[in-house]
C-alpha positions as CSV (number, residue, x, y, z in Angstrom):
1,X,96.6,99.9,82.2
2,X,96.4,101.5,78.5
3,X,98.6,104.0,76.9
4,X,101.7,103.2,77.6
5,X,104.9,101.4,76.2
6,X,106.9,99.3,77.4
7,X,110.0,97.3,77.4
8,X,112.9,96.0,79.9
9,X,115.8,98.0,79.0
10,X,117.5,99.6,75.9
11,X,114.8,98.8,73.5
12,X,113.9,95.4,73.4
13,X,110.8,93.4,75.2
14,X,111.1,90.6,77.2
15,X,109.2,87.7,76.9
16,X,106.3,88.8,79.3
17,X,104.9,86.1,81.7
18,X,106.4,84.7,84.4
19,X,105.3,80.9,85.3
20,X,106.5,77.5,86.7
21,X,109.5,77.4,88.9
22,X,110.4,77.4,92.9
23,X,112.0,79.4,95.3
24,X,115.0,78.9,97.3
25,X,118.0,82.0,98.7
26,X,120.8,82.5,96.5
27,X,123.3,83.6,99.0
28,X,125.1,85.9,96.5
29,X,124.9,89.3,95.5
30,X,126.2,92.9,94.3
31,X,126.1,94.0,98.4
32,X,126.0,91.0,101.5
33,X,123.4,91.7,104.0
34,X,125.9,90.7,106.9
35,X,128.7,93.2,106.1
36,X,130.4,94.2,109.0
37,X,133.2,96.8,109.2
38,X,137.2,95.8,109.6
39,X,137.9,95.8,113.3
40,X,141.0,97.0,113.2
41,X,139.8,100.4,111.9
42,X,139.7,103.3,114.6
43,X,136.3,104.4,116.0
44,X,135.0,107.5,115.0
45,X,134.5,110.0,118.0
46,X,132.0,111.5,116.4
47,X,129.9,108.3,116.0
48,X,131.1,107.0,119.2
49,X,128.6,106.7,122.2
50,X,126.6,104.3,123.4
51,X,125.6,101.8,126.6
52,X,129.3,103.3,128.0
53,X,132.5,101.0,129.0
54,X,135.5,100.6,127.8
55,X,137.4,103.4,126.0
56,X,140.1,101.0,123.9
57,X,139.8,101.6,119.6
58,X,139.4,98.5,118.0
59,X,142.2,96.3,117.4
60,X,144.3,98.0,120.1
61,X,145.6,96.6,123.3
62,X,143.5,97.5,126.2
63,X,140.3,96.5,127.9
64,X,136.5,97.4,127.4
65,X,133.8,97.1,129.9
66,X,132.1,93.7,128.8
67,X,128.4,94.9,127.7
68,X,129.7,98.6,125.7
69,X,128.6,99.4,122.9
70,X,129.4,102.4,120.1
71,X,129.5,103.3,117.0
72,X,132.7,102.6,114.2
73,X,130.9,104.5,111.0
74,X,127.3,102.7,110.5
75,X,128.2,99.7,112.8
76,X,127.5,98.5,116.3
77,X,130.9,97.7,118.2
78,X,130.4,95.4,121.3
79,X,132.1,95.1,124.2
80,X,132.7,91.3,124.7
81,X,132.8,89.1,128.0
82,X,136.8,89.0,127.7
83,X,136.6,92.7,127.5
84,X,137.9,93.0,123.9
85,X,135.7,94.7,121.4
86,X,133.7,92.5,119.1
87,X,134.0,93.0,115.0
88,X,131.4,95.4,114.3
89,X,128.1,94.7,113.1
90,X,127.1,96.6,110.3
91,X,123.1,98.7,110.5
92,X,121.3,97.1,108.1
93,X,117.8,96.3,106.7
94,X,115.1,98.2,109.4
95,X,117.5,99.7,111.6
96,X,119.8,101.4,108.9
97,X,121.6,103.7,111.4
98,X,123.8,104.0,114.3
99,X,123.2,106.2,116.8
100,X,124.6,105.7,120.3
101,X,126.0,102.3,119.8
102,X,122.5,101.2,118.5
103,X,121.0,100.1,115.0
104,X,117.7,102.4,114.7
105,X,115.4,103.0,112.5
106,X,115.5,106.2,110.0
107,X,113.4,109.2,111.7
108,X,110.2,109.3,110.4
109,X,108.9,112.1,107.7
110,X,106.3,114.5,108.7
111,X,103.5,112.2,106.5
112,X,104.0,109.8,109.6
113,X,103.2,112.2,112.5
114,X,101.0,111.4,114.2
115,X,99.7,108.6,112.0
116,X,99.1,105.2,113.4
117,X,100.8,102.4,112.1
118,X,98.5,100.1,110.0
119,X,100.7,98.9,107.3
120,X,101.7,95.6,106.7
121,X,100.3,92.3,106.7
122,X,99.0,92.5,109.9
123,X,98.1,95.8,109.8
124,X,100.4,96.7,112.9
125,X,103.6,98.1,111.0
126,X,105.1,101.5,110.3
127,X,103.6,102.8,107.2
128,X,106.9,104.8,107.1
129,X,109.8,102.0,107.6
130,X,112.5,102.2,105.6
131,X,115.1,99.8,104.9
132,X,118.8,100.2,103.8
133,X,119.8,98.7,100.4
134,X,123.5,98.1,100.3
135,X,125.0,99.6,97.0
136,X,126.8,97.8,94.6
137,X,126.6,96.6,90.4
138,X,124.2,94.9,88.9
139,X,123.0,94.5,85.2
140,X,120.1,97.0,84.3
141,X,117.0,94.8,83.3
142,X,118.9,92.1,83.2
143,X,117.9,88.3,84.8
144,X,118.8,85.5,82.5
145,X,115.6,84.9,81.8
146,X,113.6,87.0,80.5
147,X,115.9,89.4,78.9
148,X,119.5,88.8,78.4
149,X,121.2,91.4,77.2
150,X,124.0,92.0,80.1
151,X,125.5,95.7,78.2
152,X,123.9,97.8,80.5
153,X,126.0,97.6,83.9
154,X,125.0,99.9,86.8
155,X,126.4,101.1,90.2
156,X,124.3,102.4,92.7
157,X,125.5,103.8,96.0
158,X,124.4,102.7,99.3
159,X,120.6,104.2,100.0
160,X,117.4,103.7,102.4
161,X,114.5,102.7,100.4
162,X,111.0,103.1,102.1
163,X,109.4,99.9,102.2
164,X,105.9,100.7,101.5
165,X,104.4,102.1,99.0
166,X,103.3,105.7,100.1
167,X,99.7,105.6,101.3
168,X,96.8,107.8,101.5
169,X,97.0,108.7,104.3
170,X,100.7,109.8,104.5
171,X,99.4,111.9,101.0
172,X,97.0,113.4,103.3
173,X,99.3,115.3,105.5
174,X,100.8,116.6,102.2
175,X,97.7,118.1,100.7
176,X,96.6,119.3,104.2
177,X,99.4,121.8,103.7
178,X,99.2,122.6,100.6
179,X,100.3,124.3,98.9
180,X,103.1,125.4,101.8
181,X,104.6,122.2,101.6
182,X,105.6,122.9,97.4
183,X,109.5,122.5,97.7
184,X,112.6,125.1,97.5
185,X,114.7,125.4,94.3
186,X,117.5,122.7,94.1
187,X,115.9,120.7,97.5
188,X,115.6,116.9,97.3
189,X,118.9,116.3,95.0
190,X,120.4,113.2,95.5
191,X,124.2,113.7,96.4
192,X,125.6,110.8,94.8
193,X,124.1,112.2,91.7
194,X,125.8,114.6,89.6
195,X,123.0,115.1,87.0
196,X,120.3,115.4,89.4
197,X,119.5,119.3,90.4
198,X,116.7,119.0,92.4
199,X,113.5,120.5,92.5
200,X,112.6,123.0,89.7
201,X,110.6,126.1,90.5
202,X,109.0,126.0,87.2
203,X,107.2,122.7,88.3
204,X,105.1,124.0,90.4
205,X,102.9,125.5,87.7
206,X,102.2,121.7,86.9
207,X,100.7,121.5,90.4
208,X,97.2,122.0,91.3
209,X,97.0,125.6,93.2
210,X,95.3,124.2,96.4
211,X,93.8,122.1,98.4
212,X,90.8,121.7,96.7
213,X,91.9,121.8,93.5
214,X,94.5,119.0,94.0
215,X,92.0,116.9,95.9
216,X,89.9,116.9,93.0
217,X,92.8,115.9,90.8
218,X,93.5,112.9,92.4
219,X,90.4,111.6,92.0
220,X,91.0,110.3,88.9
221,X,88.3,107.7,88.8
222,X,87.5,103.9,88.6
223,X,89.7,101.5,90.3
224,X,92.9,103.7,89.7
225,X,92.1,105.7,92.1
226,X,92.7,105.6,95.8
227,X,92.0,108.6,97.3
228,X,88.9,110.1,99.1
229,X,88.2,113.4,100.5
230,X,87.5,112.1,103.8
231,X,89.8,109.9,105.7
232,X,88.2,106.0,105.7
233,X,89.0,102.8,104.7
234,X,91.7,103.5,101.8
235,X,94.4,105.0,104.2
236,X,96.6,101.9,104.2
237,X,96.3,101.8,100.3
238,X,98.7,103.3,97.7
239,X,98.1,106.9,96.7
240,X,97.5,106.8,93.0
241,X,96.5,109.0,90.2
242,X,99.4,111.4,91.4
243,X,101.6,113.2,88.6
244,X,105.4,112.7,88.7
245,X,105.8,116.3,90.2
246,X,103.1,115.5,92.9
247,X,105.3,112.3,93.8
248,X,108.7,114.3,93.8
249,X,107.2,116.9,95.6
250,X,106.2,114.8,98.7
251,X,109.4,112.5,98.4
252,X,111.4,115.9,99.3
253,X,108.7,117.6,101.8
254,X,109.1,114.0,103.2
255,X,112.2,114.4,104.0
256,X,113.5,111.8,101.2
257,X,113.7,111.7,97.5
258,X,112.7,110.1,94.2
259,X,114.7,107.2,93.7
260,X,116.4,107.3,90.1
261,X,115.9,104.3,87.9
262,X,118.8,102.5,88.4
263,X,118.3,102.2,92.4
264,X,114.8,101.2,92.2
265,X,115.9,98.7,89.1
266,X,118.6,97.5,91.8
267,X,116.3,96.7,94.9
268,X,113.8,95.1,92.8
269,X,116.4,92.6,90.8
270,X,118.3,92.2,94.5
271,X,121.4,93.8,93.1
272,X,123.9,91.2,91.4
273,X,121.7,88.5,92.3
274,X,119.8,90.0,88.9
275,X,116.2,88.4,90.1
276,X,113.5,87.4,87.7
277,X,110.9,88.6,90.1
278,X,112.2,91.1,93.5
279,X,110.7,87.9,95.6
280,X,112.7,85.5,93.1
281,X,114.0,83.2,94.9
282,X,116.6,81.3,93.8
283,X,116.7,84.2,91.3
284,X,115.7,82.5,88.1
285,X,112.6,81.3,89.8
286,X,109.5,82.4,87.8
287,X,107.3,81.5,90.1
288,X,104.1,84.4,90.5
289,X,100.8,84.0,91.7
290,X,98.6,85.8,94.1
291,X,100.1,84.6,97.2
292,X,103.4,86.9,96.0
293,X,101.5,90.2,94.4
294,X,98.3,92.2,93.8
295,X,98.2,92.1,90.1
296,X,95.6,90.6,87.0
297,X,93.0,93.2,87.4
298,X,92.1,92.8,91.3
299,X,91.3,95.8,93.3
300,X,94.3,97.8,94.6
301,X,95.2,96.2,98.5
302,X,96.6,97.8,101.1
303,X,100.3,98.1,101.4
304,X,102.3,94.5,102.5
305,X,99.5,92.6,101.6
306,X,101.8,89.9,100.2
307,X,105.0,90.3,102.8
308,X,107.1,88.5,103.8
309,X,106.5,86.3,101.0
310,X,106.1,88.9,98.1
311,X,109.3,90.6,99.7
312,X,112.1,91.8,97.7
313,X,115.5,91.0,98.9
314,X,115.9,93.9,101.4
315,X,112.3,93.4,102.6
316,X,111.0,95.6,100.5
317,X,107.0,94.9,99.8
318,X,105.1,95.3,96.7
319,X,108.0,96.4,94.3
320,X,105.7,94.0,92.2
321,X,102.5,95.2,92.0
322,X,99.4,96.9,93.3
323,X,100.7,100.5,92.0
324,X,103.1,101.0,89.7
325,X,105.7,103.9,91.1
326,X,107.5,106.6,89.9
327,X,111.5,107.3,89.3
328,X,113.1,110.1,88.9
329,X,114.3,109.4,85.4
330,X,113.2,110.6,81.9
331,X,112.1,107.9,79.7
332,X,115.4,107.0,76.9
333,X,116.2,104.0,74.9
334,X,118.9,102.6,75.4
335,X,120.0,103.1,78.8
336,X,123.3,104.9,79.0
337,X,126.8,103.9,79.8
338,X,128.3,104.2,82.1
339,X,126.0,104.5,84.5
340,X,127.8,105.2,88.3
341,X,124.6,106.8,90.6
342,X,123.7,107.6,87.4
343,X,119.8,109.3,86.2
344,X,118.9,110.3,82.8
345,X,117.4,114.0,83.6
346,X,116.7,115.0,79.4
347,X,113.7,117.0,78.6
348,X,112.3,114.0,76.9
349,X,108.0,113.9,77.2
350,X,107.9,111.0,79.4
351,X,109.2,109.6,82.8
352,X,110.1,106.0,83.7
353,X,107.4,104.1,86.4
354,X,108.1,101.0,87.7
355,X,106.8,97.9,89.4
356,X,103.4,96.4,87.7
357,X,100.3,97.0,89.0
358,X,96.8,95.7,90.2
359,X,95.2,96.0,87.0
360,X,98.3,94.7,85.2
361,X,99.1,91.2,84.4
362,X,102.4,88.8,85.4
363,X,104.9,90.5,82.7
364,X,104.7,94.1,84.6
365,X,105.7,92.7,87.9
366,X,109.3,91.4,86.3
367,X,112.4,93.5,87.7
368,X,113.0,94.1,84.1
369,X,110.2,95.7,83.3
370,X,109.9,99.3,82.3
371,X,107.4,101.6,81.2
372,X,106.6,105.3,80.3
373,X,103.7,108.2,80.5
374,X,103.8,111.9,80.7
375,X,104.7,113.3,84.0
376,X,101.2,114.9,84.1
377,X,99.8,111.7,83.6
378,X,97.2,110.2,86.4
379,X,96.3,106.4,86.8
380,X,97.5,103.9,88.4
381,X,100.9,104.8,89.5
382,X,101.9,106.0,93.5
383,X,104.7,106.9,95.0
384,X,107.9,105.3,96.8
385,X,110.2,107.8,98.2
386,X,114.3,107.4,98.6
387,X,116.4,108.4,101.5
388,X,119.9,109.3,102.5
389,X,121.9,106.9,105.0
């Protein structure tokens, strides 16, 4: 990929590369994937529900009906063999929610109606899962390694991530209601995020018209480009060759949202464990080949090619590599401080994308990595979408 520049943070490059090393788990981090709630906090009535049983609040005296289960917040309460409740079990990862006294997954967007589930690497998987990243502070483009300059702290609230890149055919159902599926003013703004406003009426004039005419857009040529008119082979690869508004715009008919730079910066460094690579493992370990990412000028693959292997913390696939994805942020140097669900929404030329690519080699798939076109822009850079809790 030409055109661009690029560095990992406020203004200074990284070594690129990204060779030698091992993996392992580091164990630590800005959010633990086992959180669980106090049990001696009360049960929401509103959340409550479940397999039925006992009626007895956590941590007061009285009996359950061994087997129960509701909800306390986001967490699973169980009803134990002694008929005491359990300490809750936090929704995590795939099944981010609790509904009924069970951890589900998110509801699907409209783009997976109907659509069969081919994602994955064995082709069998949602193309829409989603999977919770637990908030916390990290170190923006920061992992000891490759760029070392710790001044830009972050926090990030707790947010669903979709796992996949979004595919052709989930862009498919967008255009096929095109241009009815453009968003409202103000719709899609995060609500953690005081700067963000949401969709701007004025960018629809930087969308094609209709359905034809954005078909044709997308088609941007060569190996960037994914898309065909007719659904084949392609479907369970990345849409590319989509402008910045064209990804925000799905995101929010979706049902979801851009994620702002700092989030996505956040699942792919694995939060305070600040990793060299999202699948970095201890995180120092520079270890990158193909078995972990589509990248060195191969053909774009389909989405979660590489998992588990190429997995970011949260099991997040392909937040190095094969397309490189949006964020919601305008492209500044340095970052800003303080940064608390922070985005950078200036009327600067150029927005921040993310992740490497397949055409790209080792130094773009580095969690520190950032780059810059202009929104209009079309090549090699898809969509991942952001979703509320």
């Amino acid at each position: 990929m030409a055109g661009c520049s690029s560095d990992s943070s406020g203004g200074s490059t990284p070594s690129a590369g990204g060779s030698g090393g091992s993996a392992g788990e580091s164990g630590s981090g800005g959010a633990d994937l086992d959180g669980s709630a106090d049990a001696d906090a009360s049960i929401d009535p509103d959340a409550a529900g479940g397999t039925g049983g006992g009626q007895a609040e956590a941590g007061q005296d009285g009996a359950c009906t061994p087997g129960a289960t509701q909800c306390e917040g986001n967490a699973v309460l169980t009803c134990l063999a002694t008929a005491q409740w359990d300490t809750a079990k936090e929704c995590i990862g795939l099944t981010p929610t609790c509904k009924a006294g069970v951890c589900e997954p998110l509801a699907s967007g409209p783009s997976c109606v109907g659509l069969a589930p081919t994602c994955g690497p064995a082709g069998n998987a949602s193309c829409c899962a989603s999977s919770l990243v637990p908030g916390g502070t990290f170190k923006r483009s920061y992992d000891a390694v490759t760029f070392v300059d710790d001044t830009y702290p972050a926090t990030v609230s707790t947010f669903v991530l979709d796992v996949y890149e979004v595919t052709v055919g989930r862009f498919r159902k967008f255009i096929d209601g095109h241009p009815a599926h453009l968003p409202a003013a103000g719709a899609g703004k995060n609500p953690n995020n005081p700067a963000d406003t949401g969709w701007d009426l004025a960018w629809n004039g930087n969308i094609p018209l209709d359905q034809s005419a954005l078909s044709s857009a997308i088609k941007c040529g060569g190996t960037n480009q994914t898309w065909t008119d007719d659904a084949g082979l392609n479907e369970s690869r990345p849409i590319t060759c989509v402008t910045w508004y064209e990804a925000l715009a799905f995101c929010i008919w979706d049902g979801g949202r851009m994620p702002t730079e700092a989030e996505w910066n956040y699942a792919a460094s694995g939060g305070a464990e600040q990793r060299v690579f999202p699948w970095s493992n201890p995180p120092t370990a520079e270890l990158v080949d193909a078995t972990y990412a589509v990248y060195a000028k191969v053909p774009i693959a389909a989405v979660g090619t590489k998992s588990p292997l190429g997995d970011g913390r949260w099991g997040h696939a392909d937040l190095g590599g094969n397309a490189w994805e949006w964020v919601l942020d305008s492209y500044v140097t340095p970052y800003a401080n303080p940064c608390t669900d922070c985005s950078n929404q200036t009327t600067a030329a150029a927005r921040v994308f993310r992740g490497g690519g397949a055409s790209f080699d080792a130094s773009g798939l580095l969690a520190s990595k950032r780059n810059d076109y202009s929104p209009s822009s079309r090549t090699d850079v898809g969509i991942r979408c952001a979703r509320q809790p």
